[in-house]
PAKOLSE-604265 format. One record per atom (N, C-alpha, C): residue number from 1; x, y negated, z negated. Coordinates in Angstrom, 3 decimals. Atoms other than C-alpha are relative to their C-alpha. Example, Ala and Ser with C-alpha at 12.3 -4.5 7.8 and 13.67 -1.06 7.14 Angstrom:
BEGIN
[atom 1 [0.890 1.190 0.000]]
[atom 1 [12.300 4.500 -7.800]]
[atom 1 [0.900 -1.200 0.000]]
[atom 2 [-0.820 1.190 0.060]]
[atom 2 [13.670 1.060 -7.140]]
[atom 2 [-0.770 -1.090 -0.730]]
# end
This chain:
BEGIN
[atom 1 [0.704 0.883 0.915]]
[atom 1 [10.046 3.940 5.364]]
[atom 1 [-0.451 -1.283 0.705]]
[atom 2 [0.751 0.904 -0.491]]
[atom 2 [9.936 0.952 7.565]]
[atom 2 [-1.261 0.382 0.977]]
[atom 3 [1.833 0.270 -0.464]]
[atom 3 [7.336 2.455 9.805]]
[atom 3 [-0.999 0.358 -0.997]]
[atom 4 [1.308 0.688 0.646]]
[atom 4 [4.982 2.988 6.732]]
[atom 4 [-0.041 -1.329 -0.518]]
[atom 5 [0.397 1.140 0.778]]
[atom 5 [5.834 -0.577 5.579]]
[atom 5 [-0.735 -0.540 1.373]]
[atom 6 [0.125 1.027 -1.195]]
[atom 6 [4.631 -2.051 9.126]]
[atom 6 [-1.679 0.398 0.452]]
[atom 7 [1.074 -0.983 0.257]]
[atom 7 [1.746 0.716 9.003]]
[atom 7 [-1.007 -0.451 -1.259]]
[atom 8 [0.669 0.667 1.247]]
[atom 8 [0.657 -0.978 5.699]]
[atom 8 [-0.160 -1.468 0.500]]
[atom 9 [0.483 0.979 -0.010]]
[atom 9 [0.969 -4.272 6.642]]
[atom 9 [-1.374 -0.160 1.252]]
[atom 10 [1.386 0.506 -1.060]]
[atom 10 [-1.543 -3.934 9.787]]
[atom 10 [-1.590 0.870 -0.782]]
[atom 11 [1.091 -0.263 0.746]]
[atom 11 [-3.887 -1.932 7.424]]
[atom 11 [-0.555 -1.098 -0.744]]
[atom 12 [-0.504 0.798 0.391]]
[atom 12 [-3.088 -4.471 5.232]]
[atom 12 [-1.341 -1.283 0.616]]
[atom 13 [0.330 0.572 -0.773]]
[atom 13 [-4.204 -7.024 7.749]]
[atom 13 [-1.213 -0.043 0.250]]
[atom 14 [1.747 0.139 -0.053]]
[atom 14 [-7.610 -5.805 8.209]]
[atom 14 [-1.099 0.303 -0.861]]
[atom 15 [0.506 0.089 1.108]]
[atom 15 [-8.715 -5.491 5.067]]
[atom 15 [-0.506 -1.350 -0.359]]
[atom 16 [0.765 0.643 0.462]]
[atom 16 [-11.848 -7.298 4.068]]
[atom 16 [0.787 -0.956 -1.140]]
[atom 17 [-0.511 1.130 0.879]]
[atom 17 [-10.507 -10.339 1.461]]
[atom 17 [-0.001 0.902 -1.476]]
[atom 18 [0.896 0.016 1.302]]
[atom 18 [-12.891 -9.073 -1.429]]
[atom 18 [0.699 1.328 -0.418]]
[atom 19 [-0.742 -1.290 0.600]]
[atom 19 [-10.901 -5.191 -1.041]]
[atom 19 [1.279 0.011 -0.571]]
[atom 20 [-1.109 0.153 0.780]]
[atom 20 [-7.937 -6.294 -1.625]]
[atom 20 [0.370 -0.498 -1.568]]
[atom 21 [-0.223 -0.022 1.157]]
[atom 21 [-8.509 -6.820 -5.001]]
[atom 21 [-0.584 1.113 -0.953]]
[atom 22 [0.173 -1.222 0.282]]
[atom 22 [-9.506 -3.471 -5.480]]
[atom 22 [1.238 0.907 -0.307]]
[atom 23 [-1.371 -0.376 0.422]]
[atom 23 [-7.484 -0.862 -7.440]]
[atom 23 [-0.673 1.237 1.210]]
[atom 24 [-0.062 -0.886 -1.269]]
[atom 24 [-6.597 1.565 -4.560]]
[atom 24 [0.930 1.206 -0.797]]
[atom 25 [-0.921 -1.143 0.577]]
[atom 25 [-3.799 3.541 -6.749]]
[atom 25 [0.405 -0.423 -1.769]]
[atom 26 [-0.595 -0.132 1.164]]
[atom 26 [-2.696 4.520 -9.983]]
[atom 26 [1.872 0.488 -0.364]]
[atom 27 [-0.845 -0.457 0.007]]
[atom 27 [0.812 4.542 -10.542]]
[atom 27 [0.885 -0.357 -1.715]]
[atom 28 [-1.118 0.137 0.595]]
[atom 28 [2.808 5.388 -13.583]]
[atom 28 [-1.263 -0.350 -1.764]]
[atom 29 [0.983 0.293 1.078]]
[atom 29 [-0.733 4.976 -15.960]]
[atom 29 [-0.761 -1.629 0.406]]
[atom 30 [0.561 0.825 -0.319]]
[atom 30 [-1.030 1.770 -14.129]]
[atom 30 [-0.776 -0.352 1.378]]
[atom 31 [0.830 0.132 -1.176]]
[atom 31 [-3.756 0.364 -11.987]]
[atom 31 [0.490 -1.244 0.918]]
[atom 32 [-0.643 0.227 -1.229]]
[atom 32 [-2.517 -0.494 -8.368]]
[atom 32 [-0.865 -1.158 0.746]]
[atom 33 [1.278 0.251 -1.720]]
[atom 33 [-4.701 -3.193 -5.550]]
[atom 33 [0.946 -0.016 0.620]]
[atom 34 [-0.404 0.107 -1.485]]
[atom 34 [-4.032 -4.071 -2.280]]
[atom 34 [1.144 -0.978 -0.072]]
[atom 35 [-1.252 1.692 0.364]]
[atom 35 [-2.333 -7.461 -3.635]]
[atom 35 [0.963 0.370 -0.548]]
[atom 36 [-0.591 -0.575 0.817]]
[atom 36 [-0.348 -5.788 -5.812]]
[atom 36 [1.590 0.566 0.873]]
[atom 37 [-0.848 -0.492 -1.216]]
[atom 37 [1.139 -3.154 -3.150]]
[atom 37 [0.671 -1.072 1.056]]
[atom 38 [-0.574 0.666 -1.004]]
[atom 38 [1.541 -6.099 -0.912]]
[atom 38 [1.273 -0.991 -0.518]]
[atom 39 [-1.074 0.441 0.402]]
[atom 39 [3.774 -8.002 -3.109]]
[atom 39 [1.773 0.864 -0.311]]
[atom 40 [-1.247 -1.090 0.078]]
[atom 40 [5.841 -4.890 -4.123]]
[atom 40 [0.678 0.403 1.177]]
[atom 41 [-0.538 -0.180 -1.224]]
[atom 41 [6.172 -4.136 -0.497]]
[atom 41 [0.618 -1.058 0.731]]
[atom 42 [-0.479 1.288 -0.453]]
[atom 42 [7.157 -7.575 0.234]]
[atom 42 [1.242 0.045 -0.762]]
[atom 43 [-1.362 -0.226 0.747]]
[atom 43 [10.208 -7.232 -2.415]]
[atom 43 [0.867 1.144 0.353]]
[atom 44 [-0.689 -1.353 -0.336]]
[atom 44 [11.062 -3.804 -1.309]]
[atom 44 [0.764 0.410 -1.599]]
[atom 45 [-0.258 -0.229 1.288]]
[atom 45 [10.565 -2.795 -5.058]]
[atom 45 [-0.118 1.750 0.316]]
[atom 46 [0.284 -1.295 0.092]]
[atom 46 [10.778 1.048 -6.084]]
[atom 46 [-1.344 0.244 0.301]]
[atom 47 [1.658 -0.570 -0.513]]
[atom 47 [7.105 1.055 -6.529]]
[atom 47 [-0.699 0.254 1.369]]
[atom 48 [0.735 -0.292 -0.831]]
[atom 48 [6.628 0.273 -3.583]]
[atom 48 [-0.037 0.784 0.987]]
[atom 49 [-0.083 -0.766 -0.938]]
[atom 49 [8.073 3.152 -1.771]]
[atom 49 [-0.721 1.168 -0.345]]
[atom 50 [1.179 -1.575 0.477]]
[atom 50 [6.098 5.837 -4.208]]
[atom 50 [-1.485 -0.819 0.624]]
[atom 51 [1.578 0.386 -0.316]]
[atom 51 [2.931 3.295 -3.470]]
[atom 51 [-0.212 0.332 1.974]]
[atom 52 [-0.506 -0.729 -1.288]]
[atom 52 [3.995 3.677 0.495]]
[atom 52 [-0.613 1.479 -0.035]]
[atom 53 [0.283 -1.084 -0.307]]
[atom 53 [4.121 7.228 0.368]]
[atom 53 [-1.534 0.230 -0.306]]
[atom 54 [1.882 -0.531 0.472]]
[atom 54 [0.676 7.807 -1.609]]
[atom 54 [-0.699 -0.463 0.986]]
[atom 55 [0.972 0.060 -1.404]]
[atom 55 [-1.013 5.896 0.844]]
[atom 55 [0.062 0.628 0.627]]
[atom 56 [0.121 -0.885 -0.989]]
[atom 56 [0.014 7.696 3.551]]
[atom 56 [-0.343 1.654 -0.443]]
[atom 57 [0.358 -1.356 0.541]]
[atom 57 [-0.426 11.033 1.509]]
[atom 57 [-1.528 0.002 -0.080]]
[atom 58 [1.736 -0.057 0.057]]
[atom 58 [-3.896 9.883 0.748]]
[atom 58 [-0.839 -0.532 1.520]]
[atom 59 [0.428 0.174 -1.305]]
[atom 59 [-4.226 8.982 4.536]]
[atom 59 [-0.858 -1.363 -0.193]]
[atom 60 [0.961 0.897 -0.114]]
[atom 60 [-5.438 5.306 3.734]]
[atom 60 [0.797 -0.877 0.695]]
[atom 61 [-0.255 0.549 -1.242]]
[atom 61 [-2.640 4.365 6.205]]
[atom 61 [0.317 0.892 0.611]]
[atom 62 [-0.089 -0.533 -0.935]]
[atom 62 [-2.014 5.754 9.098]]
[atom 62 [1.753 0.842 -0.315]]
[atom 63 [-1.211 -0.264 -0.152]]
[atom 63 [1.226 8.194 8.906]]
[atom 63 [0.885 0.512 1.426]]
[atom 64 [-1.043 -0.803 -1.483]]
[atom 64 [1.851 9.337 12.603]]
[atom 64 [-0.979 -0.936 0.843]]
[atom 65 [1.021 1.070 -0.417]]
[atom 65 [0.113 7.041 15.635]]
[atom 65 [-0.740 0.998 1.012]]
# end
């Protein structure tokens, strides 16, 4: 899990300002952004290890280098 959190944050990182307030995921009926994920991943909340995985399931971070 920490290498997709470290994997997210350099995605993370180069993400345009304006995307990160884009909903990127749906979890649970609710809509997900970038800001969102980054706070949950900053707490090391549940969500944010299902939001973690989906990314990497949906390949919008990197899961292997």
């Amino acid at each position: 899990m920490a290498d997709l959190k470290s994997r997210f944050y350099k995605t993370f990182a180069n993400l345009p300002l304006g995307v990160r307030d884009e909903i990127v995921l749906v979890i649970d009926g609710q809509p997900i952004t970038w800001n969102v994920i980054k706070l949950e991943v900053d707490t090391d909340s549940k969500i944010s290890k299902r939001a973690l995985k989906l990314l990497g399931e949906l390949r919008l971070i990197k899961t292997e280098q």
